[in-house]
C-alpha atoms as a printed R data frame, in Angstrom:
    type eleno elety resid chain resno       x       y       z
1   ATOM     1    CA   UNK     A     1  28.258 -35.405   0.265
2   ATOM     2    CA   UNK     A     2  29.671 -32.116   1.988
3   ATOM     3    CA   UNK     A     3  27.709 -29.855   0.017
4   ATOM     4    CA   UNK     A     4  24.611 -32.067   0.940
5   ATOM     5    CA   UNK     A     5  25.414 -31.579   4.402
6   ATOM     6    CA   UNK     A     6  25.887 -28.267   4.163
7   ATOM     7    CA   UNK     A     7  22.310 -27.761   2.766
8   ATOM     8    CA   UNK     A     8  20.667 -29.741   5.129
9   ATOM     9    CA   UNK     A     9  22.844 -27.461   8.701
10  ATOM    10    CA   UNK     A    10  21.298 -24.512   6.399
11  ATOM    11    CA   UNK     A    11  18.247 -25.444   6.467
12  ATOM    12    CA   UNK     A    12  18.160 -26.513   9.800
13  ATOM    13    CA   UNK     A    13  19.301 -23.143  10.617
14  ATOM    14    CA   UNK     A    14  17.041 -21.277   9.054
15  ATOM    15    CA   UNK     A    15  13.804 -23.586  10.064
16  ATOM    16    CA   UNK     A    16  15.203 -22.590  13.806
17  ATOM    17    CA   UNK     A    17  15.525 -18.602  13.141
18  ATOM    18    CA   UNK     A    18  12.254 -18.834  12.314
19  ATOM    19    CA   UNK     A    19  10.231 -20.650  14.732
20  ATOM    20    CA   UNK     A    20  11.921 -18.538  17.228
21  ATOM    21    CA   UNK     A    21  11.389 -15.488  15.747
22  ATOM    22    CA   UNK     A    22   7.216 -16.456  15.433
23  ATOM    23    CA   UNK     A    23   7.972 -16.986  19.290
24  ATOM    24    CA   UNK     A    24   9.097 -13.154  19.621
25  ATOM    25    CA   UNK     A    25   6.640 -11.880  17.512
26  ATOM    26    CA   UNK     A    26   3.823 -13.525  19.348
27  ATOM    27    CA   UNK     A    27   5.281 -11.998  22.357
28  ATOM    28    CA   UNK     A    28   6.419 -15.184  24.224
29  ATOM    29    CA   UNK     A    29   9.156 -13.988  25.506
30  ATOM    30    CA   UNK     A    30   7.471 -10.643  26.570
31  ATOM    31    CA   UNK     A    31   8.916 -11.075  29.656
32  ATOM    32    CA   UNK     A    32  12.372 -10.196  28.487
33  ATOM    33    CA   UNK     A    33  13.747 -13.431  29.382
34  ATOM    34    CA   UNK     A    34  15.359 -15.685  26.472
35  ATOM    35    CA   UNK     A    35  16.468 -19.315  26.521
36  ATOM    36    CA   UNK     A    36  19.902 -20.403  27.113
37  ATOM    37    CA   UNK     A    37  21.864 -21.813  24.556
38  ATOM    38    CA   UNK     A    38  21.656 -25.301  26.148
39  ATOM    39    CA   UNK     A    39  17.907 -25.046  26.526
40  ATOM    40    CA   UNK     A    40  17.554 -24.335  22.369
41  ATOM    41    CA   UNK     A    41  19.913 -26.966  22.082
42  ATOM    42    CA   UNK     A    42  17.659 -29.171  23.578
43  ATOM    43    CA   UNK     A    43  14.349 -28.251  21.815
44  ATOM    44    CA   UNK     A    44  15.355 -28.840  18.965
45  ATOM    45    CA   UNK     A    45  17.768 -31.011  18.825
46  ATOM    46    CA   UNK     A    46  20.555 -29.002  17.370
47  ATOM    47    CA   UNK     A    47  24.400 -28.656  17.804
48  ATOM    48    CA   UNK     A    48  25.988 -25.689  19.726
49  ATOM    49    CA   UNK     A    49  27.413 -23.994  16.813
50  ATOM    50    CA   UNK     A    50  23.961 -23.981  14.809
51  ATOM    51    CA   UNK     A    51  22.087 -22.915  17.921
52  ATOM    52    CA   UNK     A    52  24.706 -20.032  18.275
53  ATOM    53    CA   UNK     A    53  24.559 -18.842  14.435
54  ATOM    54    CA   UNK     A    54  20.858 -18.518  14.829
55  ATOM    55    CA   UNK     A    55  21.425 -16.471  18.223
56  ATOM    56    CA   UNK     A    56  24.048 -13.679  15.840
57  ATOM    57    CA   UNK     A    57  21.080 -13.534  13.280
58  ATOM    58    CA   UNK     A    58  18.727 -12.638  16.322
59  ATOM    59    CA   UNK     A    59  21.062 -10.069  17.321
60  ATOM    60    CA   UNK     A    60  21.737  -8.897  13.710
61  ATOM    61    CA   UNK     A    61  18.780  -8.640  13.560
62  ATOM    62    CA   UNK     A    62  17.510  -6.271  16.439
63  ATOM    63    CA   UNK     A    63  15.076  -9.203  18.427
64  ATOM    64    CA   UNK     A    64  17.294 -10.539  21.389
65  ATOM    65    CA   UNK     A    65  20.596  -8.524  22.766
66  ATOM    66    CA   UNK     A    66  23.782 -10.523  24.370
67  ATOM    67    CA   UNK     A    67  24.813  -9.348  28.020
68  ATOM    68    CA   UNK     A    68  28.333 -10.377  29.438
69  ATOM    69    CA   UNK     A    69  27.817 -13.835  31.794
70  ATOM    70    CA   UNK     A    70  23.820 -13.324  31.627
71  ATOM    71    CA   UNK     A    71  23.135 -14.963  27.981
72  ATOM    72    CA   UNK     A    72  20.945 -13.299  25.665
73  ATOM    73    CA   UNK     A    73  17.778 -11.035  26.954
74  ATOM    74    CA   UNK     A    74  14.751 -10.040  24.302
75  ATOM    75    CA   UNK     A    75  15.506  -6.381  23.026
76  ATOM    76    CA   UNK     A    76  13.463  -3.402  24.157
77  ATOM    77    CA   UNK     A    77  12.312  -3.108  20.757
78  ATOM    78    CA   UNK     A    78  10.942  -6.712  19.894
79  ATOM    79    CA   UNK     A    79   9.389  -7.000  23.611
80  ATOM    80    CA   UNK     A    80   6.935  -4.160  22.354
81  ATOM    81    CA   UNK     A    81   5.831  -6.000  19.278
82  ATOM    82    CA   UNK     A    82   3.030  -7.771  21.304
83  ATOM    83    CA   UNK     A    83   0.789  -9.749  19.126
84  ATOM    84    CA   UNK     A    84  -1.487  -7.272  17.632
85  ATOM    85    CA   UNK     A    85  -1.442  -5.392  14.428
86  ATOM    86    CA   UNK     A    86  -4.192  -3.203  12.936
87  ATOM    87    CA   UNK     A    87  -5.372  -2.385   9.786
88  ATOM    88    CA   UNK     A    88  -7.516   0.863   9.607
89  ATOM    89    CA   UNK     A    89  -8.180   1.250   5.696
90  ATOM    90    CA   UNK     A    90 -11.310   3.033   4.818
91  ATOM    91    CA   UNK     A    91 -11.030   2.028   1.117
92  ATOM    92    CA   UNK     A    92 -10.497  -1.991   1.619
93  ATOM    93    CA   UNK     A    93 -14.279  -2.200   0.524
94  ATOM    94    CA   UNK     A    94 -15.124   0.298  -1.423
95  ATOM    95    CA   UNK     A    95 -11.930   0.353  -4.300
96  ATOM    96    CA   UNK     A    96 -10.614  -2.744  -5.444
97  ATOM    97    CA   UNK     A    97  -6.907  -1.972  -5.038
98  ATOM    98    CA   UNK     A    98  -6.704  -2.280  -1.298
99  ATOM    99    CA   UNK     A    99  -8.789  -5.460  -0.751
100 ATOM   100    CA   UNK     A   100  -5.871  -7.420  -1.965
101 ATOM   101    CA   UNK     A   101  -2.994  -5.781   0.035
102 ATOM   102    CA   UNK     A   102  -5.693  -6.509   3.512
103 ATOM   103    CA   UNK     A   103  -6.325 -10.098   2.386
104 ATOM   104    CA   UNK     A   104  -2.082 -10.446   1.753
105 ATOM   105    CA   UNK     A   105  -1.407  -8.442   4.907
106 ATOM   106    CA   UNK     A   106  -3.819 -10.901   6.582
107 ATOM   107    CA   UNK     A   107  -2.171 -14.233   5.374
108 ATOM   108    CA   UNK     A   108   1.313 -12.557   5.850
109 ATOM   109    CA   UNK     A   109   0.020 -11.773  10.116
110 ATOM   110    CA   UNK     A   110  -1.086 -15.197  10.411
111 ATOM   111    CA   UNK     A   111   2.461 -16.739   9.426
112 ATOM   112    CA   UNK     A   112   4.335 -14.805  11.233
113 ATOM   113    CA   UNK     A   113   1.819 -15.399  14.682
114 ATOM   114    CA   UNK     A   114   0.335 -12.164  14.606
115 ATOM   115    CA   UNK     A   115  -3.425 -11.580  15.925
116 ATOM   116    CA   UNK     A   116  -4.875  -9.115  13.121
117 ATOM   117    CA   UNK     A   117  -7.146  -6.630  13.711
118 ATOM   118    CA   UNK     A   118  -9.471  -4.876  10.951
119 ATOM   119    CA   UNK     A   119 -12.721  -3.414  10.630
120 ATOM   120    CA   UNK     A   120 -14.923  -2.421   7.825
121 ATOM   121    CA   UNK     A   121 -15.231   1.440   7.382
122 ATOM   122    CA   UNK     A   122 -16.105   1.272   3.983
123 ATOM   123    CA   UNK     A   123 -19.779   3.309   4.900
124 ATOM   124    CA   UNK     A   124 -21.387   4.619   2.068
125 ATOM   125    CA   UNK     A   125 -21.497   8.836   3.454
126 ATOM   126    CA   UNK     A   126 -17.922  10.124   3.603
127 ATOM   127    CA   UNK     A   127 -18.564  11.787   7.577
128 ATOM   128    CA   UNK     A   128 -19.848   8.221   9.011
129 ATOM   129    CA   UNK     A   129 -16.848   6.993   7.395
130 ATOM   130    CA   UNK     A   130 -14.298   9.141   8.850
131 ATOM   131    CA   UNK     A   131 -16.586   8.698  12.276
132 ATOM   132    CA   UNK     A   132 -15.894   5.249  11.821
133 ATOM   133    CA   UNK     A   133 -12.320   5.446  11.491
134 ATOM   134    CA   UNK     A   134 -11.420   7.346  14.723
135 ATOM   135    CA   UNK     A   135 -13.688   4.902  16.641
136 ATOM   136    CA   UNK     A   136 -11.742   2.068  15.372
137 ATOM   137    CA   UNK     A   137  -8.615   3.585  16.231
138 ATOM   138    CA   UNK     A   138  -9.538   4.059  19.408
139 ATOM   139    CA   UNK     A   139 -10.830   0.758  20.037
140 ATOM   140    CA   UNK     A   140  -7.192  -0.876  18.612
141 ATOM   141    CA   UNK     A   141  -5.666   1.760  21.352
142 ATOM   142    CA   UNK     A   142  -7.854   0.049  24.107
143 ATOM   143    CA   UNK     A   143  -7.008  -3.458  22.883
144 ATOM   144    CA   UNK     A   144  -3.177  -3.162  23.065
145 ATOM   145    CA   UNK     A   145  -2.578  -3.425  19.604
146 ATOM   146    CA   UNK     A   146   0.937  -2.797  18.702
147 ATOM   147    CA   UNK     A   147   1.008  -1.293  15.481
148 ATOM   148    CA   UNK     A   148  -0.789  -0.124  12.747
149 ATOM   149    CA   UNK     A   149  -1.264   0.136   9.122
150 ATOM   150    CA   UNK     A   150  -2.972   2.821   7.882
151 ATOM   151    CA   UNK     A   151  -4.766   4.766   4.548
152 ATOM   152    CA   UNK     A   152  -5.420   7.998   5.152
153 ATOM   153    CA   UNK     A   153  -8.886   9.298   4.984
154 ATOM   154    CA   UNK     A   154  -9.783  11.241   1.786
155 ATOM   155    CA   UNK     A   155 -12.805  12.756  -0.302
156 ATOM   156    CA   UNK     A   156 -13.465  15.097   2.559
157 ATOM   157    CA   UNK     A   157 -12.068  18.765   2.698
158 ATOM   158    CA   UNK     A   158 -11.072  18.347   5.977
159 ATOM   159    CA   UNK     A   159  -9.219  15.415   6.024
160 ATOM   160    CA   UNK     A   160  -6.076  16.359   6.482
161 ATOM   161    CA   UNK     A   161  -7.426  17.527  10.050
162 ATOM   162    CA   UNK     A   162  -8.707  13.931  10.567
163 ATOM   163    CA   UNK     A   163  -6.165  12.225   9.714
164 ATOM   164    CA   UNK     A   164  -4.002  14.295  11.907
165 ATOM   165    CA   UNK     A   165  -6.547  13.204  15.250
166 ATOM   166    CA   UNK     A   166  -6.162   9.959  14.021
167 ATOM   167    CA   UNK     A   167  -1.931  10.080  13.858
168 ATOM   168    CA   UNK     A   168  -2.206  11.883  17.077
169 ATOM   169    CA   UNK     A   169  -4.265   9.174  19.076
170 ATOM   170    CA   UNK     A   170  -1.790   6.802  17.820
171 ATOM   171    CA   UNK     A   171   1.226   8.106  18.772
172 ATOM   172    CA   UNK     A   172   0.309   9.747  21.713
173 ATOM   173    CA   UNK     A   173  -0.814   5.767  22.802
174 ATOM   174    CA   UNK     A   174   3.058   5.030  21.304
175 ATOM   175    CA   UNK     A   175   1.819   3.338  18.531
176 ATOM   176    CA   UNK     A   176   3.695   2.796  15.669
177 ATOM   177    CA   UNK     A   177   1.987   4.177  12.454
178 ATOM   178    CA   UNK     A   178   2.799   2.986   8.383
179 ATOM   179    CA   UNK     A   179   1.007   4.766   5.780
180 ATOM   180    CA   UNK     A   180  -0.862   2.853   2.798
181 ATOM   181    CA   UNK     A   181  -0.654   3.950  -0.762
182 ATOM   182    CA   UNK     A   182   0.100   8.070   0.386
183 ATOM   183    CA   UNK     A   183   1.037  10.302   2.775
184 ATOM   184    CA   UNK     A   184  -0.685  12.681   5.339
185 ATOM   185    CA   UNK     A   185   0.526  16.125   3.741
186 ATOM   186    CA   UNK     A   186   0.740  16.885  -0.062
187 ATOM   187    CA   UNK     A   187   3.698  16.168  -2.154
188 ATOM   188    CA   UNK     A   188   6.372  16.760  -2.091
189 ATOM   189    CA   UNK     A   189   6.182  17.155   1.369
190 ATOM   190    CA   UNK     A   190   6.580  14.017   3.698
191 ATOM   191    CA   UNK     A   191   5.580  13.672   7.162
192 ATOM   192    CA   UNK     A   192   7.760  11.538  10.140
193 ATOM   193    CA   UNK     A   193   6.125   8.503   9.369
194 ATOM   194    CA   UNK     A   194   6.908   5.276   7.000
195 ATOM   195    CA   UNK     A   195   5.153   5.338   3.607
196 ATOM   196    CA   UNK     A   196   4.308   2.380   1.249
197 ATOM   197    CA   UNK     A   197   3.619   3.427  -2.426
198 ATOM   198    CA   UNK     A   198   3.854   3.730  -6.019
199 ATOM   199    CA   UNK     A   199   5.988   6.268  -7.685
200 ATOM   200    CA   UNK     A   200   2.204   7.973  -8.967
201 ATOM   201    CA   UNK     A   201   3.959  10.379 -10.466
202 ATOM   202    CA   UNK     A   202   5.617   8.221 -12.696
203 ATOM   203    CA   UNK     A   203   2.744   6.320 -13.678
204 ATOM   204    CA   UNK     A   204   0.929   9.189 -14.383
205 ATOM   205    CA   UNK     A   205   3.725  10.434 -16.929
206 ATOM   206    CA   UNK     A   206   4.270   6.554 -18.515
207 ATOM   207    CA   UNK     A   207   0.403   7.061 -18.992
208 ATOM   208    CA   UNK     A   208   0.282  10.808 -20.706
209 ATOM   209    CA   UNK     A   209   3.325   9.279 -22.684
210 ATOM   210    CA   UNK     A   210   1.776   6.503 -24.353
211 ATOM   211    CA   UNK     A   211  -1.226   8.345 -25.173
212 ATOM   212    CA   UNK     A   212   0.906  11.152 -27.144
213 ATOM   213    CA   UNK     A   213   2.509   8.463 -28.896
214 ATOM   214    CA   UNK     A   214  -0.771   7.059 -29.770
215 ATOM   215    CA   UNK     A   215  -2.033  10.041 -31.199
216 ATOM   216    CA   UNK     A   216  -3.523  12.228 -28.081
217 ATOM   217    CA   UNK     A   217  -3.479  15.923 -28.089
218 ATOM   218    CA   UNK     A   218  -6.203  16.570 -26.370
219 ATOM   219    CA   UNK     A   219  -6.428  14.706 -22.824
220 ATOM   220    CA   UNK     A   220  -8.789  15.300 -19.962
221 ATOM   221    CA   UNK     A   221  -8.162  14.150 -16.792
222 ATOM   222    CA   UNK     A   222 -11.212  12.987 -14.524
223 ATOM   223    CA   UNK     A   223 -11.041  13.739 -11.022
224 ATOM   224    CA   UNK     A   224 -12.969  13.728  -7.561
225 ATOM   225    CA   UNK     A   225 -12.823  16.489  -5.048
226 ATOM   226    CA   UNK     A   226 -10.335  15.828  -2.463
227 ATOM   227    CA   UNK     A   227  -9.111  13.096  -3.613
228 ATOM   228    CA   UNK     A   228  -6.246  11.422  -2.804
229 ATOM   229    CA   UNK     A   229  -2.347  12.980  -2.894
230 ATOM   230    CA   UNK     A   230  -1.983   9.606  -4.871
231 ATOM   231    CA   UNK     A   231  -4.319  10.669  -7.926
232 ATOM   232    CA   UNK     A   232  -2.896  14.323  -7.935
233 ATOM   233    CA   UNK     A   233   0.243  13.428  -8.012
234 ATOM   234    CA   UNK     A   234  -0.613  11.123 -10.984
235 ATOM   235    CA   UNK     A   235  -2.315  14.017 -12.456
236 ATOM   236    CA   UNK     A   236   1.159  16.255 -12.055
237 ATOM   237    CA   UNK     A   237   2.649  13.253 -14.088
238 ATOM   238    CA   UNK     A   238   0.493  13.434 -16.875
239 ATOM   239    CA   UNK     A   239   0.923  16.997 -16.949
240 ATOM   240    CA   UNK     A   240   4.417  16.734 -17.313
241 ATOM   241    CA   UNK     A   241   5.017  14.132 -19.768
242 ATOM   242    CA   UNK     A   242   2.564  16.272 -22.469
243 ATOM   243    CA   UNK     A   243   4.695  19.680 -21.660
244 ATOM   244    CA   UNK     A   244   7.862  17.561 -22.514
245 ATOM   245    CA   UNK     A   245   6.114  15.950 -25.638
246 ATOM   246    CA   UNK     A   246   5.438  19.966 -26.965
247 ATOM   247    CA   UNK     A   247   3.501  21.871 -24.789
248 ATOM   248    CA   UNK     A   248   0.061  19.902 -25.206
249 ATOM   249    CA   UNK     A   249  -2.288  20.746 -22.153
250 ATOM   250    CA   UNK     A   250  -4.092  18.316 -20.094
251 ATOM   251    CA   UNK     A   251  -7.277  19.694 -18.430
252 ATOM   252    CA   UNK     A   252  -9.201  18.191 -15.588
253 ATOM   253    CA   UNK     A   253 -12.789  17.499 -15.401
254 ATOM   254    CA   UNK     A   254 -15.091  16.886 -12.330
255 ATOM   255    CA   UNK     A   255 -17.661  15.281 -13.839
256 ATOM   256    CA   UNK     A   256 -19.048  12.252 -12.588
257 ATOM   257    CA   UNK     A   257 -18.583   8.639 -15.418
258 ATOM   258    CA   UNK     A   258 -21.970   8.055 -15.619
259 ATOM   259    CA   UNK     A   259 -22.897  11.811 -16.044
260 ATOM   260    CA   UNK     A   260 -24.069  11.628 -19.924
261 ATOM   261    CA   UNK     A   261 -24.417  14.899 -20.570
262 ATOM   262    CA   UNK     A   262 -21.370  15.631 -18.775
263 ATOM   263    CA   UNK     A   263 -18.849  13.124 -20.693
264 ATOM   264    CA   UNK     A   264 -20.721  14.042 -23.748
265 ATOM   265    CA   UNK     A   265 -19.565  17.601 -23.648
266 ATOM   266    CA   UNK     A   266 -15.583  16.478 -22.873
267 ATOM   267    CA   UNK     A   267 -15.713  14.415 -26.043
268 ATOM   268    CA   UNK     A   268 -17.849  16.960 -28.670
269 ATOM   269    CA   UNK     A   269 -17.785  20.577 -29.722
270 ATOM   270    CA   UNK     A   270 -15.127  22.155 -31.869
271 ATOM   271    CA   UNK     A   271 -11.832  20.807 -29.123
272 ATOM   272    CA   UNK     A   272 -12.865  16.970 -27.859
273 ATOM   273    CA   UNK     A   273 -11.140  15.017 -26.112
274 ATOM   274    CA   UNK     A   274  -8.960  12.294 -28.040
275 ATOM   275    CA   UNK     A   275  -8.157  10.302 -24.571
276 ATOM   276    CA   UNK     A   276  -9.314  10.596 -21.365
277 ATOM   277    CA   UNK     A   277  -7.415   9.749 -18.007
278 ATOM   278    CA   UNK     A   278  -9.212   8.219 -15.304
279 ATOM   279    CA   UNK     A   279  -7.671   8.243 -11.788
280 ATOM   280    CA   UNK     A   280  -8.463   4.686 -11.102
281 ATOM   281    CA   UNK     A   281  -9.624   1.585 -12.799
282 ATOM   282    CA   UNK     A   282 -13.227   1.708 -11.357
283 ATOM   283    CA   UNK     A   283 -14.088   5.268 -12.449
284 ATOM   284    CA   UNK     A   284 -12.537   4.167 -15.871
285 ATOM   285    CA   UNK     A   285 -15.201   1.180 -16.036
286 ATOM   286    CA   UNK     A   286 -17.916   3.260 -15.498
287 ATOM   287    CA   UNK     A   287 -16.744   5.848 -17.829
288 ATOM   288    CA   UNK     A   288 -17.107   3.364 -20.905
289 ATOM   289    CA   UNK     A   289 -20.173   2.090 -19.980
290 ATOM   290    CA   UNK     A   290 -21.181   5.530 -20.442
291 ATOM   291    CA   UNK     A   291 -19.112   6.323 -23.608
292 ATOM   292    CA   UNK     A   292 -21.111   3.136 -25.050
293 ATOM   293    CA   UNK     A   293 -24.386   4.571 -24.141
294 ATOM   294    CA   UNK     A   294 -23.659   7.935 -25.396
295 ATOM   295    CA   UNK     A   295 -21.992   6.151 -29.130
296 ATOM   296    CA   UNK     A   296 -18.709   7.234 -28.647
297 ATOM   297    CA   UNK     A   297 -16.244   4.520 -30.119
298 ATOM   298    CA   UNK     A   298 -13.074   3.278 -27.452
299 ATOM   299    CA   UNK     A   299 -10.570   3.320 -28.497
300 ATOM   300    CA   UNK     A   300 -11.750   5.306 -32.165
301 ATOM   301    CA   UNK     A   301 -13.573   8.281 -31.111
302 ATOM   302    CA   UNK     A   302 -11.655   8.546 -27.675
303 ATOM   303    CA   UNK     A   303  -8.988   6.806 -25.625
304 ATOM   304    CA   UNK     A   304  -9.663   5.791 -22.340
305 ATOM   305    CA   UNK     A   305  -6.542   4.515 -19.700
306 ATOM   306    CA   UNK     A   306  -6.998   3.848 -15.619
307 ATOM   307    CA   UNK     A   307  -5.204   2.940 -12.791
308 ATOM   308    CA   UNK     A   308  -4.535  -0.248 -10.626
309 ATOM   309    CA   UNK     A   309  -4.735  -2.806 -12.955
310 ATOM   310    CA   UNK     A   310  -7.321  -4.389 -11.131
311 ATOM   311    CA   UNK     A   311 -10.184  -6.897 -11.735
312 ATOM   312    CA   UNK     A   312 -11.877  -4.618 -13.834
313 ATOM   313    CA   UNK     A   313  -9.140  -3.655 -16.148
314 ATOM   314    CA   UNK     A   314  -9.558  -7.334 -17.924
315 ATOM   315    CA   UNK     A   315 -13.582  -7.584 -17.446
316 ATOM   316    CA   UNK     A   316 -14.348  -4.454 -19.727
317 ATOM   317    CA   UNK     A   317 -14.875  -3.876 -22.977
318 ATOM   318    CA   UNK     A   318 -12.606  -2.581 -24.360
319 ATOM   319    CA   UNK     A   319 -10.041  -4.238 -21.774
320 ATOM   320    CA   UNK     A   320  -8.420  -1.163 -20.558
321 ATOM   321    CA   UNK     A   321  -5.004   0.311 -20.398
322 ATOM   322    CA   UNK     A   322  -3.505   1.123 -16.923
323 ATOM   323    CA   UNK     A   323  -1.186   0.882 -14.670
324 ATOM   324    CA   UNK     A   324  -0.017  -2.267 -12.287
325 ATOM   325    CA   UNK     A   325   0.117  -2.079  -8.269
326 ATOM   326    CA   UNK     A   326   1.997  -5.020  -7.045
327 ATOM   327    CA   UNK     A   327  -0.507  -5.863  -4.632
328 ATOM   328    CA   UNK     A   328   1.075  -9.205  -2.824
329 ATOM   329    CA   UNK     A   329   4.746  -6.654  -2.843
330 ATOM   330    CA   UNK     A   330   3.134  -3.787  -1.229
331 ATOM   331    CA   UNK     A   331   1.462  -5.947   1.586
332 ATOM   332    CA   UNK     A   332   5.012  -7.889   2.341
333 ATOM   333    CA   UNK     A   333   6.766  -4.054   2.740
334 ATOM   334    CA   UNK     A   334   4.024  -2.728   4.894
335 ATOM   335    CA   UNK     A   335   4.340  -5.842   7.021
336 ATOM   336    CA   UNK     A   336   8.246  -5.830   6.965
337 ATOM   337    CA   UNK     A   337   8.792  -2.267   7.439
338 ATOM   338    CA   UNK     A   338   5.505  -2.206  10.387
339 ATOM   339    CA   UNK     A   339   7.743  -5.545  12.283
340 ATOM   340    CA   UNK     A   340  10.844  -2.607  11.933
341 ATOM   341    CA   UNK     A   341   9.276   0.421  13.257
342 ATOM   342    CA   UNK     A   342   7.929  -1.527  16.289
343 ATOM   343    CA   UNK     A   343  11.490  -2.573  16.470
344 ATOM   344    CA   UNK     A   344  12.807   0.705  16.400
345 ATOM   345    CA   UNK     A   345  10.702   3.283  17.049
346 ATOM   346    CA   UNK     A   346  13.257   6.023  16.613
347 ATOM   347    CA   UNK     A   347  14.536   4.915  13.210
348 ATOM   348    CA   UNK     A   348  14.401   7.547  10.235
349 ATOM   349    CA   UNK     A   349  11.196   7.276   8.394
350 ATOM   350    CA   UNK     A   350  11.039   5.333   5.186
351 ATOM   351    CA   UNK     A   351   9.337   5.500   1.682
352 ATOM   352    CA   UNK     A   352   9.418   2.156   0.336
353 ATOM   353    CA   UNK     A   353   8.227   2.676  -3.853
354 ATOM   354    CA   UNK     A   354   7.436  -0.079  -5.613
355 ATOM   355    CA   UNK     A   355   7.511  -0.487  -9.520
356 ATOM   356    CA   UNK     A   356   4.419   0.430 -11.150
357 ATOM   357    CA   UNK     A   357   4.862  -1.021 -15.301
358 ATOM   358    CA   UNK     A   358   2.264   0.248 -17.622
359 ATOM   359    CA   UNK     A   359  -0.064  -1.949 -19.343
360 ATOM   360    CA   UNK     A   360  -1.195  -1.221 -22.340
361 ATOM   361    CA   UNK     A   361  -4.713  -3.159 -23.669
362 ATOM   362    CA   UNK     A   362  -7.102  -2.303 -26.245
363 ATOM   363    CA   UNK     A   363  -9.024   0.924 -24.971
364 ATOM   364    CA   UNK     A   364  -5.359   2.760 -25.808
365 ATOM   365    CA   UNK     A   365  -4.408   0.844 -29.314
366 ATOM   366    CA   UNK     A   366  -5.772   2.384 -32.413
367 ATOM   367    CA   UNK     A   367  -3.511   0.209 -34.481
């Protein structure tokens, strides 16, 4: 019976913590000004030593602050949450990875009594798209948003210059700034700001890895100009693993998946290509669409692996080896560790990695 009770003050407990935290994040007590003890008694309907547990978590946990004979006042930290957080991800329509982690993000905001703000920038030419971008941040700036997620822009040779405009606008506006998926300088570098990611690195060596063991000498990587620090870093990976596994090169290819002639040449003439890295699950789709045309047997004649382990991984033919983002994990640490750094603004920056398994499907498995 004491146990049961027990459960039930817990509960209690934590069903309070929460509503009033919503209330902070929503920015009703904006003002600065927190209830008494009495007055959250009253609400709802709790005893004075559950009211006053719920007040140490609030401390603990950086929202209200305790003053000598004045009761508890809201902290500078949590009155600048406001109720607005932004999203400015250029790649939430155009690659499948991100449109999960906005949809979770979104879901996530709307529990915890956030107003979410996101725009599509997902343009088809690269400079409208990076246009787009700085308009939106702007925009967020004039609409009091209070802090922001963000994926750099990429594809363009001067986006490192762009993305620093866009960093600047934000913080000059004191607007707190998380990064999606990789940072705003080239590894292994890091800039002053919080970072949400795979270890890419990693993944690209579990990927190079499997493939040796699976009989691949020969591997070409395909990549994009400017692309992300994300894909070269998982490029450095697969580089890596083959040098430990004897020395075995892998070489990089800029040709497009659906170039026929191109992909044709990686995989004939006196060295082909036994296995070919893609840097992402889409380009790895189209690639063996094209190996099909072109009669080039997956996994037989050539082994094909992506990343992402999205949608398209399972809907191809061969279903294709890759690696897994933890899409609903990532969204819940770029929320958590956003709700901190508007918190604390002045808190060392952090690099939150999450575990990225490989998955290994049919386009890999010769046996």
């Amino acid at each position: 019976m004491d146990e049961d009770k027990s459960g039930k003050t817990a509960s209690k407990q934590r069903q309070v913590f929460e509503s009033l935290r919503r209330d902070l994040l929503s920015g009703r007590y904006s003002s600065g000004k927190f209830p008494s003890e009495r007055a959250l008694m009253m609400r709802f309907c709790a005893s004075r030593g559950l009211i006053r547990n719920v007040l140490r978590e609030l401390t603990f946990s950086g929202f209200i602050n305790a003053r000598p004979r004045s009761g508890y006042v809201v902290s500078e930290g949590a009155r600048n949450l406001g109720g607005r957080i932004g999203l400015v991800v250029p790649g939430a329509f155009r690659e499948e990875i991100f449109s999960p982690i906005c949809q979770e993000i979104s879901r996530i905001a709307h529990e915890e009594g956030y107003v979410l703000l996101f725009d599509d920038i997902s343009g088809t030419d690269k400079g409208e798209r990076a246009s787009h971008a700085v308009a939106v941040a702007e925009d967020y700036i004039r609409r009091g948003v209070s802090g922001v997620i963000f994926q750099p822009i990429e594809f363009m040779g001067d986006s490192p210059r762009i993305n620093g405009n866009i960093i600047k606008m934000f913080r000059d506006a004191g607007v707190p700034v998380v990064l999606l998926d990789y940072d705003i300088v080239p590894p292994p570098d890091r800039s002053e700001f919080d970072l949400v990611c795979i270890d890419n690195f990693n993944a690209g060596r579990a990927v190079a890895r499997h493939l040796f063991e699976q009989g691949a000498r020969r591997i070409v990587f395909l990549m994009r100009d400017n692309w992300a620090f994300s894909v070269q870093e998982r490029l450095a990976g697969c580089r890596f693993a083959m040098q430990c596994a004897g020395g075995a090169k892998v070489s990089v290819s800029y040709v497009e998946a659906d170039d026929e002639k191109g992909i044709r040449a990686i995989v004939s003439g006196k060295s082909p290509a036994d296995a070919i890295v893609c840097g992402n699950d889409m380009l790895a789709a189209r690639l063996l669409r094209t190996l099909k045309r072109i009669g080039r047997k997956v996994p037989g004649d050539v082994m094909v692996s992506g990343f992402d382990d999205m949608q398209h991984a399972v809907l191809v033919t061969p279903p294709l080896t890759t690696i897994h983002q933890p899409c609903s994990a990532m969204a819940r640490s770029l929320f958590d560790v956003l709700c901190a750094r508007m918190r604390n603004p002045s808190s060392e920056p952090r690099t939150i990695v999450h575990r990225s398994p490989l998955v290994v499907r049919a386009s890999t498995c010769k046996g």
